[in-house]
C-alpha positions as a Markdown table, in Angstrom:
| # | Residue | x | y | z |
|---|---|---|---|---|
| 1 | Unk | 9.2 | 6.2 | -12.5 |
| 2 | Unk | 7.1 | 3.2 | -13.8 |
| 3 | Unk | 8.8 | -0.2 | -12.1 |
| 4 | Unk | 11.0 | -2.3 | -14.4 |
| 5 | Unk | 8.7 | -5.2 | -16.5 |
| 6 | Unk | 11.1 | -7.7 | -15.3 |
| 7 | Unk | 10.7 | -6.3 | -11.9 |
| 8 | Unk | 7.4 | -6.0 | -12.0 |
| 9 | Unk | 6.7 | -10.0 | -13.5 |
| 10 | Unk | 9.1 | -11.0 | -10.6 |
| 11 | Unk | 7.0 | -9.0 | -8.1 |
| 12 | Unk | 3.1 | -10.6 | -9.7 |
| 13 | Unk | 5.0 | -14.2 | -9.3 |
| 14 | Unk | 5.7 | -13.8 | -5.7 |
| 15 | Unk | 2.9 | -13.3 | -3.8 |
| 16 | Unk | 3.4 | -12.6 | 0.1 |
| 17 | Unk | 4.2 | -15.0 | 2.6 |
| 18 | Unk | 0.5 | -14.3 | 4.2 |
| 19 | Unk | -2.2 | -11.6 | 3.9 |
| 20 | Unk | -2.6 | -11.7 | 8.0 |
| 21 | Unk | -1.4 | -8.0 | 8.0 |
| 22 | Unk | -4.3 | -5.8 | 10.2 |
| 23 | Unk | -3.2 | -2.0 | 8.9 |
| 24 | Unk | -1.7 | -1.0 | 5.6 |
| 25 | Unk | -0.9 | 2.8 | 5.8 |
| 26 | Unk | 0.5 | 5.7 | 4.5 |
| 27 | Unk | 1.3 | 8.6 | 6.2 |
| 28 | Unk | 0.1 | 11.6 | 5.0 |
| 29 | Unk | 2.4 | 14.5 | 6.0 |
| 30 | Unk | 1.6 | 18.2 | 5.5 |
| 31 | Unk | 0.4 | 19.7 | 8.2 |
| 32 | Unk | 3.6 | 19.4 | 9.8 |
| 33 | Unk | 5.5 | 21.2 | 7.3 |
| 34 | Unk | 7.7 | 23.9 | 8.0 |
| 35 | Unk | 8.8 | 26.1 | 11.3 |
| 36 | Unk | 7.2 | 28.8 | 11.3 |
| 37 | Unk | 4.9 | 29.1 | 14.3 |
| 38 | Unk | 1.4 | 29.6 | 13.8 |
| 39 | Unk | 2.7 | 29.8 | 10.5 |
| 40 | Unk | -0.3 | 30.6 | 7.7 |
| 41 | Unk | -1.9 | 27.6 | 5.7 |
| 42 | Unk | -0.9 | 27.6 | 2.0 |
| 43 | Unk | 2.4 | 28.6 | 2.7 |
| 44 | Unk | 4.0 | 27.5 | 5.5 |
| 45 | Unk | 1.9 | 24.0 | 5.9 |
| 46 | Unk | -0.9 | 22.6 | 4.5 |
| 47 | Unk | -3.5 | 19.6 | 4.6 |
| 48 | Unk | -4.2 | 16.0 | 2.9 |
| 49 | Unk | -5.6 | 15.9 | -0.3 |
| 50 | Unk | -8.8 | 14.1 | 0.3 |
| 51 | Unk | -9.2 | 13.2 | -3.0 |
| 52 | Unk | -5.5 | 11.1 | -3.0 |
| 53 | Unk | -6.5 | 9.2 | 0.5 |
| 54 | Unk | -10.0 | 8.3 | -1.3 |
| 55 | Unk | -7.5 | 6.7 | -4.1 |
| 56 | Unk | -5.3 | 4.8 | -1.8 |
| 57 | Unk | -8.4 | 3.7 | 0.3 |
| 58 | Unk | -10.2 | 1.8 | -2.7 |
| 59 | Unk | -7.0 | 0.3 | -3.3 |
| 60 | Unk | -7.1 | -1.3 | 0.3 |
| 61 | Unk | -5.3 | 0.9 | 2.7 |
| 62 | Unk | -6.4 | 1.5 | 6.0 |
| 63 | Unk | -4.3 | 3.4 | 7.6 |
| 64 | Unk | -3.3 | 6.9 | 7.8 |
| 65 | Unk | -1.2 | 8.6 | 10.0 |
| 66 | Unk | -1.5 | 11.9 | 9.7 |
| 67 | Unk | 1.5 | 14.4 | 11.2 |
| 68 | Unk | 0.5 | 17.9 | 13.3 |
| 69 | Unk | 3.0 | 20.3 | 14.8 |
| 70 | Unk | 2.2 | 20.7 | 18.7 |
| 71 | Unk | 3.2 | 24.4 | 18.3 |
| 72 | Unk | 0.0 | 25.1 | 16.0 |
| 73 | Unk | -2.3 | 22.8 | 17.8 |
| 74 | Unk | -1.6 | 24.6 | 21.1 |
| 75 | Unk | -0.1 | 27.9 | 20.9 |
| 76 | Unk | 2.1 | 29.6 | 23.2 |
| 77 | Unk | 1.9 | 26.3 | 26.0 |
| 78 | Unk | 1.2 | 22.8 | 25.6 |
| 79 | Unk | -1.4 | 23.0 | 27.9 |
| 80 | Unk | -3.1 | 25.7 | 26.0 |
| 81 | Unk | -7.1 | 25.1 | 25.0 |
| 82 | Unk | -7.0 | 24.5 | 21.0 |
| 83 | Unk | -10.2 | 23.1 | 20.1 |
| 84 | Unk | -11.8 | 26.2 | 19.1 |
| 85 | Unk | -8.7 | 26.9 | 16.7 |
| 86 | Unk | -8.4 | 26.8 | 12.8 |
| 87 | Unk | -5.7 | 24.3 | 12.5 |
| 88 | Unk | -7.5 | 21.7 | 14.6 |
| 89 | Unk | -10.8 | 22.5 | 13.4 |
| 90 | Unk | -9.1 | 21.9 | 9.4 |
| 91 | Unk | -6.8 | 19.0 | 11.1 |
| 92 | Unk | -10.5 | 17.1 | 12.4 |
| 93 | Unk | -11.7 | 17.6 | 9.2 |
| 94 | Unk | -8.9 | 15.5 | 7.3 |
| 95 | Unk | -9.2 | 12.9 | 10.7 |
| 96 | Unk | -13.1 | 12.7 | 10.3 |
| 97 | Unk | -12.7 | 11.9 | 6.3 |
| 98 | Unk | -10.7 | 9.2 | 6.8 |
| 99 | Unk | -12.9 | 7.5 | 9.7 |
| 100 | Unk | -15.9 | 8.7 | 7.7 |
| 101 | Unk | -15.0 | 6.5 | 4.9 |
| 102 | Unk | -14.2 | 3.5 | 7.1 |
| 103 | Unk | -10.4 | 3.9 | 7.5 |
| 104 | Unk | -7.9 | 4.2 | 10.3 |
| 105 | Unk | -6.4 | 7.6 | 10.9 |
| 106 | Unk | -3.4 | 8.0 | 13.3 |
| 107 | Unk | -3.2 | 10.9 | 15.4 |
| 108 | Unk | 0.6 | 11.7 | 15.2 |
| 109 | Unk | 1.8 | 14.9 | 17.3 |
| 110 | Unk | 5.3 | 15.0 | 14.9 |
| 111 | Unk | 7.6 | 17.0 | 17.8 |
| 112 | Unk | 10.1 | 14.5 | 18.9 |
| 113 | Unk | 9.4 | 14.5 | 22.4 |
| 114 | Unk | 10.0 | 18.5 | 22.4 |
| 115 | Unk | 7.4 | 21.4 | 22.8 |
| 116 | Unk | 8.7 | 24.6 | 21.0 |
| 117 | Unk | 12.8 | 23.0 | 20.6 |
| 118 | Unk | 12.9 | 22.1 | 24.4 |
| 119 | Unk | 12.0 | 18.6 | 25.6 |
| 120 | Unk | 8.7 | 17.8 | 27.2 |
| 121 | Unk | 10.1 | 17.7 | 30.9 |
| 122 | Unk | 6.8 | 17.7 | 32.5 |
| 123 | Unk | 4.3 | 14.3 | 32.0 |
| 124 | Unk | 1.5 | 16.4 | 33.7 |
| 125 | Unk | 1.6 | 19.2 | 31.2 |
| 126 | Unk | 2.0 | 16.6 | 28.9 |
| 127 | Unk | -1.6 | 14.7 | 29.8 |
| 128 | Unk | -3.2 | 17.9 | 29.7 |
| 129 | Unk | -2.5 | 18.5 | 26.3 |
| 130 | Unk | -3.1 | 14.6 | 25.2 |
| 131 | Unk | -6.6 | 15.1 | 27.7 |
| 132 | Unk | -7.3 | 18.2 | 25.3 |
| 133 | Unk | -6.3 | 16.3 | 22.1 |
| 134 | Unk | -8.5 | 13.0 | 22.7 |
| 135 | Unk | -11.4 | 14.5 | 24.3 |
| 136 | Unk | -12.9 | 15.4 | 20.8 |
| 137 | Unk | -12.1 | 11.7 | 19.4 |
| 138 | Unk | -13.0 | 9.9 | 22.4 |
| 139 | Unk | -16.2 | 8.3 | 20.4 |
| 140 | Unk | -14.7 | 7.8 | 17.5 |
| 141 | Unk | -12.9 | 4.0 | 17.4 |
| 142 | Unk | -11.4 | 4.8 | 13.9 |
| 143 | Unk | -9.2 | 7.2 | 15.7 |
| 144 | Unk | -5.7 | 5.8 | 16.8 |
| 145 | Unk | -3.4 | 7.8 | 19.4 |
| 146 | Unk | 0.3 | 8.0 | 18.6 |
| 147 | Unk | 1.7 | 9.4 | 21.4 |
| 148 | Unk | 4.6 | 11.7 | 20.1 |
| 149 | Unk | 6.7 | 10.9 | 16.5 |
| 150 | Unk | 10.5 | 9.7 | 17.5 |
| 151 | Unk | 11.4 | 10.4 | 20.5 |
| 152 | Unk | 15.4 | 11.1 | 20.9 |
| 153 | Unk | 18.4 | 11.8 | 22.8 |
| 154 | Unk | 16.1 | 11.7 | 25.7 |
| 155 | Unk | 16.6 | 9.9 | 29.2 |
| 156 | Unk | 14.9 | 6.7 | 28.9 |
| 157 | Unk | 13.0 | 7.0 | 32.2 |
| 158 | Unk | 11.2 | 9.9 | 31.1 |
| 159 | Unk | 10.3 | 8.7 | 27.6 |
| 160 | Unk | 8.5 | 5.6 | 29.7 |
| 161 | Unk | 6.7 | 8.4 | 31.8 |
| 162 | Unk | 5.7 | 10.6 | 28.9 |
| 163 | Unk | 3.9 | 7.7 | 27.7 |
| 164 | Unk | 1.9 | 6.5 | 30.1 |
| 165 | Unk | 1.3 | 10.0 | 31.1 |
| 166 | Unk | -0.4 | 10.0 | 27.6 |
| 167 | Unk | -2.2 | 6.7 | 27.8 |
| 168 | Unk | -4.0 | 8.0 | 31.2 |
| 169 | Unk | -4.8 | 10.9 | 29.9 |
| 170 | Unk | -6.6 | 9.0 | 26.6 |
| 171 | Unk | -8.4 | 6.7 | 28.6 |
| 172 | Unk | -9.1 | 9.5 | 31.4 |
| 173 | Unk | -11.6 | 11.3 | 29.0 |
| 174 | Unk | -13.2 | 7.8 | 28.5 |
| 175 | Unk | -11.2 | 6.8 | 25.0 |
| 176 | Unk | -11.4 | 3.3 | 25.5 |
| 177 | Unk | -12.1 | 1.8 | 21.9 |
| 178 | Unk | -9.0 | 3.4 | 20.2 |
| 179 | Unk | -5.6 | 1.7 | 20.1 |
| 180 | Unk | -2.5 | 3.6 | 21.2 |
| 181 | Unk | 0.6 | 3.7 | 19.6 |
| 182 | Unk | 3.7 | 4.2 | 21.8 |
| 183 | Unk | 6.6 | 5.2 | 20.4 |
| 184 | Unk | 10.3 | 4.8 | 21.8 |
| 185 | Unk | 13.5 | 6.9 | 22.2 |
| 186 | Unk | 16.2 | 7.0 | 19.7 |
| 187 | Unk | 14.1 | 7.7 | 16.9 |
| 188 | Unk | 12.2 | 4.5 | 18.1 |
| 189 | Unk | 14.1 | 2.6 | 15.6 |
| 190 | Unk | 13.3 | -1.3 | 15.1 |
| 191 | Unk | 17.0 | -2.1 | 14.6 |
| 192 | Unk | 17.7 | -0.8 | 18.2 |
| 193 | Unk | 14.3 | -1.3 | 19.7 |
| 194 | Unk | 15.5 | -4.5 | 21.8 |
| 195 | Unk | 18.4 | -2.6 | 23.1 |
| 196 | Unk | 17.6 | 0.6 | 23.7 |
| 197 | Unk | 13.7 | 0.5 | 24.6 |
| 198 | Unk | 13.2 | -2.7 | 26.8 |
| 199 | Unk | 11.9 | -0.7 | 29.3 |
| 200 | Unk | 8.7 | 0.2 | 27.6 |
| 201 | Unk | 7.5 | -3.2 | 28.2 |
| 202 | Unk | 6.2 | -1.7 | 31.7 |
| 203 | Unk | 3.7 | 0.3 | 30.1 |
| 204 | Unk | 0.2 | -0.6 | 30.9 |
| 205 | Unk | -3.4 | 0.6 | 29.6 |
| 206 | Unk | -6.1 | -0.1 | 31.0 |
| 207 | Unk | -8.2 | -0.9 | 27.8 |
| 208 | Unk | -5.4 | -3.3 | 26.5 |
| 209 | Unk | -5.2 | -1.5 | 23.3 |
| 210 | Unk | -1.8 | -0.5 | 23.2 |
| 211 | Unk | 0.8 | -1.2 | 20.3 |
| 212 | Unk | 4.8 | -0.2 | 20.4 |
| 213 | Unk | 5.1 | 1.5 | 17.0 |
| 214 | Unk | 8.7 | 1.2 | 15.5 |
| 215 | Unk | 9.9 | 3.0 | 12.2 |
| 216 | Unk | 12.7 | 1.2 | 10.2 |
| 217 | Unk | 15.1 | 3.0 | 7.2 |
| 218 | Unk | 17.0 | 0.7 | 4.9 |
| 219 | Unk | 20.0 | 2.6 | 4.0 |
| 220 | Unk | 23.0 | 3.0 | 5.9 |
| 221 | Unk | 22.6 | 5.2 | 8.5 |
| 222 | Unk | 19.1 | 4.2 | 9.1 |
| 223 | Unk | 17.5 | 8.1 | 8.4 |
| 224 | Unk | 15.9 | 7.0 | 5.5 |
| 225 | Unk | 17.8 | 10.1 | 3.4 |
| 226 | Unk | 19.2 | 8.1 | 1.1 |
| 227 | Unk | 17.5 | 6.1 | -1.5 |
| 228 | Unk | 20.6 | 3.6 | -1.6 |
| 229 | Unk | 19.7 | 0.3 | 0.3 |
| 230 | Unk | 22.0 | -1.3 | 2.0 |
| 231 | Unk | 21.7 | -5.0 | 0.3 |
| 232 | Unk | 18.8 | -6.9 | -0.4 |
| 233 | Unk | 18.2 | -8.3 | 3.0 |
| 234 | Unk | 18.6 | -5.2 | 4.9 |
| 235 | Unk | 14.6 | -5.1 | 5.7 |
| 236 | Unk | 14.4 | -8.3 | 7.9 |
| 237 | Unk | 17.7 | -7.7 | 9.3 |
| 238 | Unk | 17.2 | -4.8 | 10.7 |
| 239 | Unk | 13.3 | -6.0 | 12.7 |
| 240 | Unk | 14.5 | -9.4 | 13.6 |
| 241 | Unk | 15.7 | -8.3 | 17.0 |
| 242 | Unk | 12.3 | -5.8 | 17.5 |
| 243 | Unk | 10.2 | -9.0 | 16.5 |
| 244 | Unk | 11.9 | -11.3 | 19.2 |
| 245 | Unk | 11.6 | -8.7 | 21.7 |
| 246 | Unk | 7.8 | -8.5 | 20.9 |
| 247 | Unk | 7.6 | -12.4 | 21.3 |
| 248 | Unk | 9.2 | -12.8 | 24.3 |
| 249 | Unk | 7.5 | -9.9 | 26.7 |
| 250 | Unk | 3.5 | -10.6 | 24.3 |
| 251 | Unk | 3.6 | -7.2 | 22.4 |
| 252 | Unk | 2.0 | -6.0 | 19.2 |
| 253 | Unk | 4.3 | -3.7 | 17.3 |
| 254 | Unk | 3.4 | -1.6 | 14.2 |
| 255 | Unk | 5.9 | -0.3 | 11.9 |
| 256 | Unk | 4.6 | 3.5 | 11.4 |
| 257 | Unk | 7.3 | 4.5 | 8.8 |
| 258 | Unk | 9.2 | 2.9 | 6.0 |
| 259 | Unk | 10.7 | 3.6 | 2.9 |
| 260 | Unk | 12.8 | 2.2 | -0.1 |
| 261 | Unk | 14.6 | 3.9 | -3.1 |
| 262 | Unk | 13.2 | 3.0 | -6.6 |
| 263 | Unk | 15.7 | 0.4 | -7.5 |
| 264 | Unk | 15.9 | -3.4 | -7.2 |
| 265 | Unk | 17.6 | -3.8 | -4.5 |
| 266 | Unk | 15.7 | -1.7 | -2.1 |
| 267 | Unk | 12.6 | -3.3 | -4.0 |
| 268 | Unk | 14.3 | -6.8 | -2.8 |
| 269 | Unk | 14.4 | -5.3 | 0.7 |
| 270 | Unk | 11.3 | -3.5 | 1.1 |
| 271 | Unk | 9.5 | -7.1 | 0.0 |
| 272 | Unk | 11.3 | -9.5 | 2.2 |
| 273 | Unk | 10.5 | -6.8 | 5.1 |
| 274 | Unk | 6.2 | -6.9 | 4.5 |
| 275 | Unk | 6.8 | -10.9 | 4.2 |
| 276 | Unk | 8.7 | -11.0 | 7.6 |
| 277 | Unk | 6.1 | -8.8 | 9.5 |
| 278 | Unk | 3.1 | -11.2 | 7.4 |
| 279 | Unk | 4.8 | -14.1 | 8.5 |
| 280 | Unk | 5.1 | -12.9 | 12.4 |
| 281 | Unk | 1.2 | -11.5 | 12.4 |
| 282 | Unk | 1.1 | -12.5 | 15.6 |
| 283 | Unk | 3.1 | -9.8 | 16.9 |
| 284 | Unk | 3.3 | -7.3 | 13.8 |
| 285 | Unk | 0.0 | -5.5 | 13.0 |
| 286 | Unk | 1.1 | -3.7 | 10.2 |
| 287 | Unk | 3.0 | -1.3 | 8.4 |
| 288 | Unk | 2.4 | 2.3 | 7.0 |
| 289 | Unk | 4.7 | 3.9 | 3.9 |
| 290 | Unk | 6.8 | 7.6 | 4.4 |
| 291 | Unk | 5.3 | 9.6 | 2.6 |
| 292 | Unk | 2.2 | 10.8 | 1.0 |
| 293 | Unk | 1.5 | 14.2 | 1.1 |
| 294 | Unk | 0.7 | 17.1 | -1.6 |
| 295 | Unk | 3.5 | 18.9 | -1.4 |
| 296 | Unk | 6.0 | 16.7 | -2.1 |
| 297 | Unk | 8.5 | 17.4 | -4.9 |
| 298 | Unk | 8.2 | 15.3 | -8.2 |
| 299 | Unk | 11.7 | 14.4 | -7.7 |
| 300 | Unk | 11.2 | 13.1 | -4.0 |
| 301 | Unk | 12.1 | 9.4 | -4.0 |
| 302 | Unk | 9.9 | 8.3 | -1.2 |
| 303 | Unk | 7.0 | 10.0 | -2.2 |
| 304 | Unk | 3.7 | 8.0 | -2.1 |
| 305 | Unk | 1.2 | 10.7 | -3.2 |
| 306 | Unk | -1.1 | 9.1 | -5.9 |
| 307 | Unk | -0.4 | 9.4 | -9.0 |
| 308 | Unk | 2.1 | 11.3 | -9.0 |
| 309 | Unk | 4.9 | 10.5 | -6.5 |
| 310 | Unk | 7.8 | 8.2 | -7.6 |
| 311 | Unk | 7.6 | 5.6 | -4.5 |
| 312 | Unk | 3.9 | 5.2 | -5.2 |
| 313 | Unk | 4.4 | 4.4 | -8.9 |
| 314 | Unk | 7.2 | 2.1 | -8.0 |
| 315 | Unk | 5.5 | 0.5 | -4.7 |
| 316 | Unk | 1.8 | 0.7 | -4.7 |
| 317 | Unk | 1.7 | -2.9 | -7.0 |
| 318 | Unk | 4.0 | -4.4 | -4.4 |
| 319 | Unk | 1.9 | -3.0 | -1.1 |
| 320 | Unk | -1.5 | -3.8 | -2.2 |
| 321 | Unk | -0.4 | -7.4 | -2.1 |
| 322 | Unk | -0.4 | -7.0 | 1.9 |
| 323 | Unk | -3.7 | -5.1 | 2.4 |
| 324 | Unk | -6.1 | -6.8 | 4.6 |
């Protein structure tokens, strides 16, 4: 789906409020794909296409987060040993590629704050695993640490604990360099950040790298299901609250996933949303696209998989104009 010429005249005459924007990203998801459990690569889950990140990286992005199911990484516990393993050993591969070629890649454990349907419970087991998972990165400063994808329905204490359980463990195998994404609990949603996840403000690290990551739908029920926006606005709307809250208590937030139906409303949206985070670069350090990934359907609206996928022929004009 090629965007609009009117659109697309409209979209070369604005340019955005300011370039200040630190990460532009995509997340690349595949390797979470699926339930089974190891589940066998090529058809259960796969990896990145290295040759689509090369693509979106001379274009100017700089950022990819790349999803991993716990359950593969460490099999039968989360405190199992997994380095040795096939599915890290392919999963540092795809990591090292990006850094390699002077990009960010986000390590992004995509379980919800749950280890095989059950939620993580214990922080200790869960610094063992993060202590297994950084120690192979821990001299690499492209790396970036995302501590667990949407956290949900949890108690609120506990997702505060499980985080900082997994910033000590990160810096306690002597990652210093690397930022840390935390994420928050009800699907660490902007629009509900400043209500919901105020307490997260209490997390420390010791290397004073850490950024709140928040993810933001635009249609009405906020899953990002739908490609039906909810007005033309609906982007700042829904951050204003998450970008006072990061004023007032001297956060940086990112904004690790967002998407927008091909149409001009959401187009509208999607635009006004990277000009409020430009404008407020003091607080917002970018913003990464869902989803690229080679398996992706042809018809799947949010798909950012170059050349191919219909959200990156309808947005990929409009978010190079934020890259760094």
């Amino acid at each position: 789906m090629r965007l609009p010429l009117l659109l697309a005249a409209a979209a070369s005459a604005i340019a955005p409020a300011s370039a200040a924007l630190q990460f532009l990203g995509v997340s690349e998801s595949v390797a979470e794909f699926g339930t089974a459990v190891p589940g066998t690569w090529g058809v259960d889950f796969y990896f990145p296409n290295e040759a689509t990140i090369s693509t979106l990286i001379s274009q100017g992005f700089n950022l990819f987060r790349v999803p991993f199911m716990m359950e593969r990484m460490a099999v039968g516990s989360i405190t199992a040993d997994f380095q040795n393993g096939a599915y890290f050993k392919n999963y540092s591969t795809i990591i090292n590629y990006i850094t390699n070629a002077g990009a960010y890649a986000v390590i992004d454990p995509h379980n919800y704050g749950r280890y095989d349907g059950n939620i993580i419970e214990s922080t200790s087991d869960f610094g063992t695993f993060w202590t297994n998972l950084a120690t192979p990165f821990k001299s690499n400063s492209k790396v970036i640490f995302d501590t667990n994808n949407e956290y949900h329905d949890m108690d609120q204490t506990l997702v505060l604990n499980l985080n900082q359980a997994a910033i000590n463990a990160i810096r306690g195998v002597g990652a210093t360099s690397q930022y840390i994404f935390a994420e928050g609990n009800s699907y660490t949603g902007a629009w509900t950040w400043n209500t919901t996840n105020t307490n997260l403000v209490a997390l420390t690290d010791s290397s004073n790298k850490l950024i709140y990551e928040m993810h933001q739908y635009l249609d009405s029920d906020g899953s990002g299901t739908s490609a039906t926006c909810v007005d033309s606005t609906i982007g700042v709307d829904r951050v204003i609250g998450a970008t006072e809250w990061l004023k007032a208590n001297n956060k940086k937030g990112v904004l690790g996933e967002f998407a927008g139906g091909p149409n001009s409303v959401c187009y509208s949206a999607v635009q006004g949303l990277l000009n409020h985070l430009s404008q407020n670069s003091d607080v917002w350090v970018g913003a990464s696209y869902w989803a690229a990934g080679p398996w992706w359907g042809t018809t799947t609206w949010s798909s950012f998989e170059p050349t191919t996928g219909i959200s990156y022929q309808y947005y990929d004009s409009l978010l190079t104009q934020y890259k760094p």
